[in-house]
C-alpha atoms as a printed R data frame, in Angstrom:
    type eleno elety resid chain resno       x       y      z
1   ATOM     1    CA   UNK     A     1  85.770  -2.536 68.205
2   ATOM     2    CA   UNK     A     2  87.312   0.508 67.122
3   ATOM     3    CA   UNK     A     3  85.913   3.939 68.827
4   ATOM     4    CA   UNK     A     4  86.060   7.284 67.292
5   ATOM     5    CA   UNK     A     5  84.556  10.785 67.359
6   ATOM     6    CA   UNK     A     6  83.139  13.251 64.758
7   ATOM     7    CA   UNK     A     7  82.661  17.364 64.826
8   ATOM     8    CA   UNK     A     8  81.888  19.420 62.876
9   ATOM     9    CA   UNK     A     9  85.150  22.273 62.765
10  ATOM    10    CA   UNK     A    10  82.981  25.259 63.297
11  ATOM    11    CA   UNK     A    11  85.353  28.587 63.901
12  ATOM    12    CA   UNK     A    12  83.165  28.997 66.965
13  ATOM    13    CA   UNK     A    13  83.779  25.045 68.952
14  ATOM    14    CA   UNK     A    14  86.486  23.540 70.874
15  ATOM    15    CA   UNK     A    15  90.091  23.835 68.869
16  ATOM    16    CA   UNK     A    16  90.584  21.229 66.398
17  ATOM    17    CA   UNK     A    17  94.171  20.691 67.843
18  ATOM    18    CA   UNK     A    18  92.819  21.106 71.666
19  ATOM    19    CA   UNK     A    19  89.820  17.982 70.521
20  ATOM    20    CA   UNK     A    20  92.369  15.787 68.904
21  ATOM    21    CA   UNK     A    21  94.594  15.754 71.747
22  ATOM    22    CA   UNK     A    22  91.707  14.963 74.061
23  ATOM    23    CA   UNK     A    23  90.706  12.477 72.213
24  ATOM    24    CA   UNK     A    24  93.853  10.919 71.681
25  ATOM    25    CA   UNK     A    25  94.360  10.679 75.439
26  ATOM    26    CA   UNK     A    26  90.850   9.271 76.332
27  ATOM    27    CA   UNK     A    27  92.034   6.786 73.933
28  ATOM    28    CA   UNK     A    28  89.572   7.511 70.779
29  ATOM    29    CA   UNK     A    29  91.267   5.430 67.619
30  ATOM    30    CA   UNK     A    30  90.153   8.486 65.053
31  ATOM    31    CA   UNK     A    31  88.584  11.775 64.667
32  ATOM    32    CA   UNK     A    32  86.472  12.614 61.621
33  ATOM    33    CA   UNK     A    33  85.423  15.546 60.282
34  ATOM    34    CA   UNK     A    34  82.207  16.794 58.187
35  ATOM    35    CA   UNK     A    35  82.795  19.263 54.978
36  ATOM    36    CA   UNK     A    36  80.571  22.163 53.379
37  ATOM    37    CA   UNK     A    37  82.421  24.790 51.510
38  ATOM    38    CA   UNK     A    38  79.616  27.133 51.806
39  ATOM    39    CA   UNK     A    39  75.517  27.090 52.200
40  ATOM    40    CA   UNK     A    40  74.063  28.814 49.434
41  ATOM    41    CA   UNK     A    41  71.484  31.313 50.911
42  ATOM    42    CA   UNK     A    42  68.708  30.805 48.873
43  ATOM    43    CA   UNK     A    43  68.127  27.379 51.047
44  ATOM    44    CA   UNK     A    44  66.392  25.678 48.409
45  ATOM    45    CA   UNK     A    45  67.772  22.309 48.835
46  ATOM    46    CA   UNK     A    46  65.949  20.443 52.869
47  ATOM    47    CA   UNK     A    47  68.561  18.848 55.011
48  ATOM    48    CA   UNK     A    48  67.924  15.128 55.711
49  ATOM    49    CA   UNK     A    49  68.282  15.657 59.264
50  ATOM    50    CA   UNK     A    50  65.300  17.775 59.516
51  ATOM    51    CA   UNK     A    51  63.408  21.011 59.242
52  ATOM    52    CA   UNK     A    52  66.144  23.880 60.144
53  ATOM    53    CA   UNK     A    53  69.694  23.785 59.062
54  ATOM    54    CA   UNK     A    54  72.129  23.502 62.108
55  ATOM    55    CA   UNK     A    55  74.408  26.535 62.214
56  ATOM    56    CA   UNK     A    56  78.244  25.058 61.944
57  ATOM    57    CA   UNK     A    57  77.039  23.818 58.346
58  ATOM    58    CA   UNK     A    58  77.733  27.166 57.278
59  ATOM    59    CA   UNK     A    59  80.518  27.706 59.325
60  ATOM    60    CA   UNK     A    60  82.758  24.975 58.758
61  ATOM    61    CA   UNK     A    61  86.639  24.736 58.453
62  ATOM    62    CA   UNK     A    62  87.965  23.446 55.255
63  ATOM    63    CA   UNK     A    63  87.919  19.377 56.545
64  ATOM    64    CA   UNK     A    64  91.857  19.024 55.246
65  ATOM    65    CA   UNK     A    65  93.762  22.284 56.951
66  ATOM    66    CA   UNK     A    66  91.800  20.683 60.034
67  ATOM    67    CA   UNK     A    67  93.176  17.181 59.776
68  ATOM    68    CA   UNK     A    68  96.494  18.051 59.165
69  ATOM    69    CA   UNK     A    69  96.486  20.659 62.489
70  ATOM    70    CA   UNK     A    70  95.015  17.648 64.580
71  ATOM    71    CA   UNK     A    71  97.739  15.414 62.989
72  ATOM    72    CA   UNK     A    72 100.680  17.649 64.145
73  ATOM    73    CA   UNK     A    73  99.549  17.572 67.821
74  ATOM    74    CA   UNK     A    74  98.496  14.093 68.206
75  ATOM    75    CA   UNK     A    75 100.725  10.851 67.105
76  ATOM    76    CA   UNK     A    76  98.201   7.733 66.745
77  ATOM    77    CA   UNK     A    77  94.976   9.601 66.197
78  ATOM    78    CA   UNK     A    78  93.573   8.621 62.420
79  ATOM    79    CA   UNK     A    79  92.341  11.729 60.638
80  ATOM    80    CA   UNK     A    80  89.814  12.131 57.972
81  ATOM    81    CA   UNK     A    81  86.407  13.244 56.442
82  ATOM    82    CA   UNK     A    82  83.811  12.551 57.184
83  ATOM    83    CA   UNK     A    83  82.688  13.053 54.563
84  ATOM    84    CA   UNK     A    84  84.527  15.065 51.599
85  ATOM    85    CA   UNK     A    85  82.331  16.001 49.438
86  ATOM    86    CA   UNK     A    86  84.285  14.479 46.250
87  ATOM    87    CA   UNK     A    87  81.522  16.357 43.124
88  ATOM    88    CA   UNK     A    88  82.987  19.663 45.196
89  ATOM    89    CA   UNK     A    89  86.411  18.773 44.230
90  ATOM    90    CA   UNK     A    90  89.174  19.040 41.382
91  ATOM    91    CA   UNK     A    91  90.368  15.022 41.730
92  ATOM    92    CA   UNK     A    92  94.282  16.192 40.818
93  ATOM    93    CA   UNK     A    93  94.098  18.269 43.984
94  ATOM    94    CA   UNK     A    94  92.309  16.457 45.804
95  ATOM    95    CA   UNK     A    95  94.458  13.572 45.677
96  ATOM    96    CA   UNK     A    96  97.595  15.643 46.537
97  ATOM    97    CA   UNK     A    97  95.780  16.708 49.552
98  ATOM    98    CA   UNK     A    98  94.401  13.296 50.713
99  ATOM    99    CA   UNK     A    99  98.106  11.967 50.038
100 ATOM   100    CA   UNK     A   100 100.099  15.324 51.700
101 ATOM   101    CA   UNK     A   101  97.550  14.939 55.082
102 ATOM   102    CA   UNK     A   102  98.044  10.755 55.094
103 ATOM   103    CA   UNK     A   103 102.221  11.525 54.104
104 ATOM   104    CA   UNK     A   104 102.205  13.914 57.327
105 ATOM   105    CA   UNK     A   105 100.789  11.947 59.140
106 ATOM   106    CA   UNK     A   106 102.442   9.126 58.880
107 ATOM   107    CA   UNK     A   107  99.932   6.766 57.201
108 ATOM   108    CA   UNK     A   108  96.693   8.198 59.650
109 ATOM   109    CA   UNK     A   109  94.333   9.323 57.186
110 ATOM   110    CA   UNK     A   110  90.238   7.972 57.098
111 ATOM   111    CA   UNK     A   111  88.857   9.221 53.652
112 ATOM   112    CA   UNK     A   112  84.947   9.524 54.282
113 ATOM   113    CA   UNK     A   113  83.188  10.222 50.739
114 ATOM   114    CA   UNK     A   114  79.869  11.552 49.841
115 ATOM   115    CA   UNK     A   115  78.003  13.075 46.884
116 ATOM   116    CA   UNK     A   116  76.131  15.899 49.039
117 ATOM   117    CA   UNK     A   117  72.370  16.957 49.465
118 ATOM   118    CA   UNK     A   118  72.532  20.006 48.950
119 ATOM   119    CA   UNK     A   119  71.824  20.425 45.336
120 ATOM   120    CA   UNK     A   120  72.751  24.649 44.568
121 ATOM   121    CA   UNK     A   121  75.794  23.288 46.731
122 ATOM   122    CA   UNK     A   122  77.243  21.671 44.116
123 ATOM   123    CA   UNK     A   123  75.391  23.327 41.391
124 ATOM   124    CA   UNK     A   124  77.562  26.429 42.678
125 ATOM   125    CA   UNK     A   125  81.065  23.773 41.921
126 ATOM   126    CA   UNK     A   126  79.911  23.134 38.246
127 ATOM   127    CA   UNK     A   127  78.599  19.622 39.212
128 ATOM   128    CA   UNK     A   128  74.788  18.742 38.119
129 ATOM   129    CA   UNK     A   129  73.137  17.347 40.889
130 ATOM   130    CA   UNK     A   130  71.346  14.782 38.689
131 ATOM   131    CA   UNK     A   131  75.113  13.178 37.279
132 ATOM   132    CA   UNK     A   132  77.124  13.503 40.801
133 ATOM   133    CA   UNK     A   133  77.134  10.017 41.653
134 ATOM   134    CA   UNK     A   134  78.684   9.197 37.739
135 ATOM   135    CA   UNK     A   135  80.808  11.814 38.696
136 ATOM   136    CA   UNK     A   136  82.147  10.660 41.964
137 ATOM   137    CA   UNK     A   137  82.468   7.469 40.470
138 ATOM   138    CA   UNK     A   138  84.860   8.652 38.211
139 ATOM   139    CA   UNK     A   139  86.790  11.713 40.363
140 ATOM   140    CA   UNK     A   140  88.130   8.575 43.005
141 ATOM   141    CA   UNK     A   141  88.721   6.066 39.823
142 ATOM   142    CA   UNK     A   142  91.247   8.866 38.657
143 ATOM   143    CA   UNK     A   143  92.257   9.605 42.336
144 ATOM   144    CA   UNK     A   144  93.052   6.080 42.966
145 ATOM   145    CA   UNK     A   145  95.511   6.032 39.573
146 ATOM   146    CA   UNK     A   146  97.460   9.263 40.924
147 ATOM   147    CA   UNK     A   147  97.819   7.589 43.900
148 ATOM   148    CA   UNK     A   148  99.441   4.705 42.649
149 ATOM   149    CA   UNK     A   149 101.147   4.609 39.565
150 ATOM   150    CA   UNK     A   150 104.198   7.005 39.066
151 ATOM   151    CA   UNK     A   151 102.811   7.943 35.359
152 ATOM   152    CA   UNK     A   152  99.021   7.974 36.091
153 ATOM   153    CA   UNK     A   153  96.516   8.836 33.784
154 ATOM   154    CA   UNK     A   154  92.828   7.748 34.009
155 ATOM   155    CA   UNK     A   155  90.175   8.278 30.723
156 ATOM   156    CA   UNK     A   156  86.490   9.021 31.503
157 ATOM   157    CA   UNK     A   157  83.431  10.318 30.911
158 ATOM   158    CA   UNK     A   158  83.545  13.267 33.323
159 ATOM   159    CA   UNK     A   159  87.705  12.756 34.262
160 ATOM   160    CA   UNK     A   160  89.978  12.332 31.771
161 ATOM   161    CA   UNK     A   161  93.825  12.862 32.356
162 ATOM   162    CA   UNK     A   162  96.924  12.061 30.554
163 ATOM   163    CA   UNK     A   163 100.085  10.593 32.458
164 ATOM   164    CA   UNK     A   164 100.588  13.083 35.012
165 ATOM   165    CA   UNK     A   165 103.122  13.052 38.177
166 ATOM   166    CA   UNK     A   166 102.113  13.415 41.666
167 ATOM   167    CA   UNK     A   167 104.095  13.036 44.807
168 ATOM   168    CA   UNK     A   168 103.759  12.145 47.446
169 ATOM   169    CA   UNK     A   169 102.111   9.099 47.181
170 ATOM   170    CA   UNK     A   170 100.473   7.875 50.133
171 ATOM   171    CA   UNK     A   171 101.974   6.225 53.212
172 ATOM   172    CA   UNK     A   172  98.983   3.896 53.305
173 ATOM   173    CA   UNK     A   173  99.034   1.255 50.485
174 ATOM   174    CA   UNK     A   174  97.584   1.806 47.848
175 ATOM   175    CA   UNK     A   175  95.789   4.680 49.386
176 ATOM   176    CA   UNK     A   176  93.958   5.632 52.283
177 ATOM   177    CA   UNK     A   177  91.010   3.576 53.114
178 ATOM   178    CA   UNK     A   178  87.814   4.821 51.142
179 ATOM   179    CA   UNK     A   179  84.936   4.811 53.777
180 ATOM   180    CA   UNK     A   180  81.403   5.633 51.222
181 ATOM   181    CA   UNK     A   181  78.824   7.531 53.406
182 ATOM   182    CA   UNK     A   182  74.926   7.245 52.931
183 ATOM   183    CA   UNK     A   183  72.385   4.811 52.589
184 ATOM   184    CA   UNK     A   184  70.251   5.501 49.408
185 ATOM   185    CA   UNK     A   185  69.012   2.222 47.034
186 ATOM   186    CA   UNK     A   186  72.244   1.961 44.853
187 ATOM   187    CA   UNK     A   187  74.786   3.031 47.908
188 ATOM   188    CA   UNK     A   188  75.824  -0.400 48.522
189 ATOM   189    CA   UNK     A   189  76.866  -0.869 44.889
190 ATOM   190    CA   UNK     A   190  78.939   2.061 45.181
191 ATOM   191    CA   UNK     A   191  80.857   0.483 48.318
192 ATOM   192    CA   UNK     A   192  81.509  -2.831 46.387
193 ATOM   193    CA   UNK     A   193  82.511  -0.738 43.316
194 ATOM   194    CA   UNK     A   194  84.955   1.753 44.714
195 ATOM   195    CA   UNK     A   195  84.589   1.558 48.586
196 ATOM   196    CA   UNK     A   196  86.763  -0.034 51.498
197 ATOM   197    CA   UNK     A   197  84.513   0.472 53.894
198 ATOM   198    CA   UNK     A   198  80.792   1.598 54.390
199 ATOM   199    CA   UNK     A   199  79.334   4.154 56.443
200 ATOM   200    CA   UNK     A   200  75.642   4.678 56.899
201 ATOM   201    CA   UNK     A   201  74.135   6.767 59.520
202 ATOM   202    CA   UNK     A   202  72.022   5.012 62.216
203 ATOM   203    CA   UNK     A   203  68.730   5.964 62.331
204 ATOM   204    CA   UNK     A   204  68.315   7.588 59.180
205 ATOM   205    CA   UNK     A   205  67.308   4.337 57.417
206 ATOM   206    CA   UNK     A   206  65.683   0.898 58.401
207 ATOM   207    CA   UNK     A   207  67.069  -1.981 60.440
208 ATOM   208    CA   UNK     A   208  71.314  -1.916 59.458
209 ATOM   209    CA   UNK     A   209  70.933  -5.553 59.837
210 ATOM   210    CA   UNK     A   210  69.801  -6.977 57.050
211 ATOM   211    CA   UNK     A   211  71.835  -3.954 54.958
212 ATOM   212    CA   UNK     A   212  75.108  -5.378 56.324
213 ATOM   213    CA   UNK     A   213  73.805  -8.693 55.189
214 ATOM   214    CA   UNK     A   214  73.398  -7.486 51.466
215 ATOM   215    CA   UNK     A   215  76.165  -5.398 51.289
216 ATOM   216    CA   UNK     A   216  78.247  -8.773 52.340
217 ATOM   217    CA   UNK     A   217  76.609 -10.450 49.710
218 ATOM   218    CA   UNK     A   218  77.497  -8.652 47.200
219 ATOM   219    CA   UNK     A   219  80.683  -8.342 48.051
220 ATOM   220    CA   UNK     A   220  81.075 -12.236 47.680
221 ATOM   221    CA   UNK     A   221  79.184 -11.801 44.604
222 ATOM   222    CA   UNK     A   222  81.936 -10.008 43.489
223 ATOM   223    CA   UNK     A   223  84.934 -11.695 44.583
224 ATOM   224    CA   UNK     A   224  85.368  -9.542 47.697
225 ATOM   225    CA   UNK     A   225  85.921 -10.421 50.668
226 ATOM   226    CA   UNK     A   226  83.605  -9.144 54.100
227 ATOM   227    CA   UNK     A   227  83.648  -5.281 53.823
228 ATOM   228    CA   UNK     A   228  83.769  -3.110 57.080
229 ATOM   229    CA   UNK     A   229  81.072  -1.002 58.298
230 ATOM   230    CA   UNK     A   230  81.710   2.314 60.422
231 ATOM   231    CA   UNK     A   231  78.427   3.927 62.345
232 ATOM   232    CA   UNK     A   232  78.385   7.387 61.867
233 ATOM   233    CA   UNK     A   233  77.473  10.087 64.402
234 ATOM   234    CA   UNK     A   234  76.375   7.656 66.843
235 ATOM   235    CA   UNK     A   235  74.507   9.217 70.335
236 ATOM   236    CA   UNK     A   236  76.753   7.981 73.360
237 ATOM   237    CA   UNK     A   237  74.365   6.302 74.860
238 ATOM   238    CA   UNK     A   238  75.368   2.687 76.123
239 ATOM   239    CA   UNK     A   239  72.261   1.275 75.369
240 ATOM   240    CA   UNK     A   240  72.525   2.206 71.465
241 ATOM   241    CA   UNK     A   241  75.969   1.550 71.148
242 ATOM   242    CA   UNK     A   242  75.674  -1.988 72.746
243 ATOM   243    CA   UNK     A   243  73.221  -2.714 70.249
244 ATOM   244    CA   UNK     A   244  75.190  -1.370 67.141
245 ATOM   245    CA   UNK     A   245  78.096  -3.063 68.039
246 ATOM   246    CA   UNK     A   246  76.534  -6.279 68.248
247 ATOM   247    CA   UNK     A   247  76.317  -5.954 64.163
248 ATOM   248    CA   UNK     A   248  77.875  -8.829 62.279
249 ATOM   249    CA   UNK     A   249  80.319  -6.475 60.556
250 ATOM   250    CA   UNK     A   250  80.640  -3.239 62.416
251 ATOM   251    CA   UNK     A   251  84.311  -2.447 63.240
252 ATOM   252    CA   UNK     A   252  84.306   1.116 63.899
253 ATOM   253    CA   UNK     A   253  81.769   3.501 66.200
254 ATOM   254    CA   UNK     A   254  82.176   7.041 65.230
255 ATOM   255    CA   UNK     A   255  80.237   9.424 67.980
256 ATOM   256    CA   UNK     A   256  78.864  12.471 67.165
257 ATOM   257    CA   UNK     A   257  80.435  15.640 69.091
258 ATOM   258    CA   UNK     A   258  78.509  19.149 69.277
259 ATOM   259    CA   UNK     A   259  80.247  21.712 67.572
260 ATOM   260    CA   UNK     A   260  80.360  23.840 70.928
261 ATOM   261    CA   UNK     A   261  83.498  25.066 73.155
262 ATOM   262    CA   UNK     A   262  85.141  22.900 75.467
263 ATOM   263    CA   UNK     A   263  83.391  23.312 78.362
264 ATOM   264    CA   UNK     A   264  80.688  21.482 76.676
265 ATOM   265    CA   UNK     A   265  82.195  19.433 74.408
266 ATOM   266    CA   UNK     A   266  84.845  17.663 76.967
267 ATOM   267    CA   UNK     A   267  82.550  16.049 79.427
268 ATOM   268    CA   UNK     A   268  80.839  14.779 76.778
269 ATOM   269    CA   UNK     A   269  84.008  13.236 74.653
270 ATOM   270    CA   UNK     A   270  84.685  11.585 78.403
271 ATOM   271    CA   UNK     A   271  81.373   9.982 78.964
272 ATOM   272    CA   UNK     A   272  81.514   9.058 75.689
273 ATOM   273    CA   UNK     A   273  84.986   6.781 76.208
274 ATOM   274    CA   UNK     A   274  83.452   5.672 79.878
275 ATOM   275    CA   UNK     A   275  80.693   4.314 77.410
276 ATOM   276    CA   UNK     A   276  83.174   2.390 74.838
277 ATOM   277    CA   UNK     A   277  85.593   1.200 77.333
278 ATOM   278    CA   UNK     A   278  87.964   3.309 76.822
């Protein structure tokens, strides 16, 4: 079982740099981070996680400048987002930054995607709320060409490209593993579509059990072989993370950190590896 952490970057919690090295030591495999590149005011949109919105959503770093910061201080730590919010994002840049993080790092990068909640969010990037999932679909189809083919050009719908050139490529081969966040009805198509891995956060849905199952199924269905599952922002708590790890296909435990300074943050990043082993 692979054990990792997630924060939020706010400018107000624990260093980046001063978590990943702390986590690195306790012996954490990764460190994931969240994205929002702003909160519109008019806080239209209700988070899923309940009535008020937490307060490092609108104070987050940009998920990339923080990745490659915790990359240059650690040297085995895996890096990524968790998630990126891909309908946010121009896919030629994105790609160079997903590849620049994972080529400075030396082949450590996680990519976590996600089309977002937060509907004048993404409204306020030009994406309509109602076609981001077509749109996603498309943005890491075209990201997925740059970052393998030396002339790479992808024609869609909502992406279309001619043959463009992008180095570097990334370290990992053929790119970073593509972890797809959420749990809605057609999520698990999305994993077998364009996914490596899934990640679904426990609690928010029904029993994972029988999710894993399908999503397995499918993937057999469609000439893939078993597909991964990461938890996301799991409570270190032994008694829920011996259950969750007891999974048929869970590989990776990602707990959720408080975005709060060290003094609060550390003990809990320690009981948290006293709880995995670590």
């Amino acid at each position: 079982m692979r054990y990792g952490i997630l924060m939020f970057p706010a400018d107000y919690a624990i260093p980046v740099t001063e978590l990943g090295r702390a986590a690195e030591d306790l012996g954490f495999e990764s460190l994931l981070f969240p994205e929002h590149t702003h909160i519109p005011a008019s806080r239209k949109s209700p988070w899923p996680g309940g009535p008020e919105l937490p307060k490092e959503y609108s104070h987050t770093l940009d998920p990339f400048v923080a990745m490659a910061a915790t990359a240059a201080v650690t040297k085995t730590l895996k890096v990524g987002t968790g998630i990126c919010l891909v309908v946010e994002r121009d896919p030629i840049t994105l790609a160079k930054e997903v590849a620049s993080v994972d080529h400075l790092s030396g082949g450590r990068v996680l990519f976590g995607v996600g089309g977002g909640w937060n509907y004048e969010e993404m409204e306020n990037h030009g994406t309509k709320p109602a076609l981001r999932w077509k749109i996603m679909r498309e943005r890491i189809l075209g990201m997925k060409r740059i970052w393998a083919d030396d002339n790479a050009e992808y024609h869609g719908k909502y992406v279309d490209f001619d043959a463009i050139w992008s180095w570097p490529k990334p370290v990992q081969q053929p790119h970073p593993p593509i972890l797809v966040g959420g749990d809605g009805p057609r999520t698990l198509e999305r994993v077998v579509d364009y996914g490596d891995e899934w990640m679904p956060i426990p609690g928010r849905g029904g029993d994972l059990a029988p999710r894993i199952a399908e999503l397995q199924s499918m993937a057999k269905a469609a000439g893939r072989g078993p597909i991964p599952v990461s938890l996301f922002g799991v409570p270190p708590r032994a008694e829920i993370v011996e259950r969750l790890t007891s999974l048929d296909g869970v590989h990776r435990v990602l707990f959720g950190m408080p975005p709060a300074p060290a003094e609060q943050v550390l003990p809990i990043l320690k009981e948290a590896a006293k709880i995995a082993g670590l």
